[in-house]
C-alpha positions as CSV (number, residue, x, y, z in Angstrom):
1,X,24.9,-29.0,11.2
2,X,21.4,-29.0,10.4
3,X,18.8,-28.5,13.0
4,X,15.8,-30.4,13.2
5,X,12.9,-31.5,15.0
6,X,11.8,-34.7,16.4
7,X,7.9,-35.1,16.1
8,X,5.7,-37.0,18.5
9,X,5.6,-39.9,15.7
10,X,9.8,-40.5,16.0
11,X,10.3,-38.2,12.5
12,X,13.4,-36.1,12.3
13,X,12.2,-33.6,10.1
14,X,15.0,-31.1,9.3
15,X,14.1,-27.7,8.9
16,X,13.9,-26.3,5.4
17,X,12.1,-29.9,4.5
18,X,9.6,-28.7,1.7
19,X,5.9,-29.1,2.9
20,X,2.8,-29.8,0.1
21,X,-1.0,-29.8,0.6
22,X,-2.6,-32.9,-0.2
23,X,-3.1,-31.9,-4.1
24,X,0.9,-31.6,-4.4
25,X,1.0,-27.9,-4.2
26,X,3.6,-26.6,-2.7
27,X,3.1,-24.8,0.8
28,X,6.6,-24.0,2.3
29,X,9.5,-24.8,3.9
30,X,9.8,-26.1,7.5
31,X,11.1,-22.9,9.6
32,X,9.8,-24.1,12.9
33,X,8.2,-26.7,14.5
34,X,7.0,-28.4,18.1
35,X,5.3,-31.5,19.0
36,X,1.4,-29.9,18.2
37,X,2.6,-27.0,14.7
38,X,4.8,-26.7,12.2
39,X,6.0,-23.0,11.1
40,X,6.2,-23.4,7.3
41,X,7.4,-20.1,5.6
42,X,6.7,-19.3,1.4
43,X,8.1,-16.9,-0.3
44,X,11.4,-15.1,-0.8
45,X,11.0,-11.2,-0.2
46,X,7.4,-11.2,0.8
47,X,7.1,-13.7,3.4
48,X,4.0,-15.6,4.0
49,X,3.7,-17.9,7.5
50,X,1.5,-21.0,7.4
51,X,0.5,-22.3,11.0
52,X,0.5,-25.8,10.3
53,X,-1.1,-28.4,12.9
54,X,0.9,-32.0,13.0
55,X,-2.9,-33.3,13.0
56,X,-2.4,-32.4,9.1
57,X,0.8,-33.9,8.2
58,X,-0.1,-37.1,6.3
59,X,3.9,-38.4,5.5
60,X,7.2,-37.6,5.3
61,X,8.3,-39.2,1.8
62,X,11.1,-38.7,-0.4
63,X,12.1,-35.4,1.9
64,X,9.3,-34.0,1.7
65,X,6.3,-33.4,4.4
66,X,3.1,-34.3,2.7
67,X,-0.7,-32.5,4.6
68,X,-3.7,-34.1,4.6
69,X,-5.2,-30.7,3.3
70,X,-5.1,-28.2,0.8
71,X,-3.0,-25.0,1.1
72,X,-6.7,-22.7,1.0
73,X,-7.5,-25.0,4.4
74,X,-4.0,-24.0,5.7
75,X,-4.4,-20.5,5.0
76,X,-8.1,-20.7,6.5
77,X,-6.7,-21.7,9.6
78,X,-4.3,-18.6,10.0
79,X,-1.7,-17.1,7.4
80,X,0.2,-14.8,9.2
81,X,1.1,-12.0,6.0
């Protein structure tokens, strides 16, 4: 069973759906999410926690959560390390 979220926009975004920044960088994974943030986690030993706001996310397409910003904005807005 794969758990997932429902955002205010009728998406099912499963978690562990792969997020990019708006250049096609790569943020994260989906580890968390509620109707205003998405918890997107990088890395594999040294964890890094990107507070994403849904305001950001541009599309879901091909599995994949697309921002409407790059990751230095995300990381601006509060990397938890």
């Amino acid at each position: 069973m794969v758990a997932a979220f429902v955002a205010e926009n009728s998406w099912s975004i499963p978690l562990g759906t792969p997020v990019f920044d708006v250049v096609g960088e790569k943020l994260g994974t989906v580890r968390d999410a509620d109707y205003y943030n998405l918890a997107v986690e990088e890395g594999l030993i040294i964890i890094t926690t990107y507070l994403v706001p849904m305001a950001l996310v541009d599309r879901l397409e091909d599995g994949a959560l697309h921002l409407s910003a790059t990751k230095a904005e995300v990381a601006g807005n509060g990397a938890d390390q």
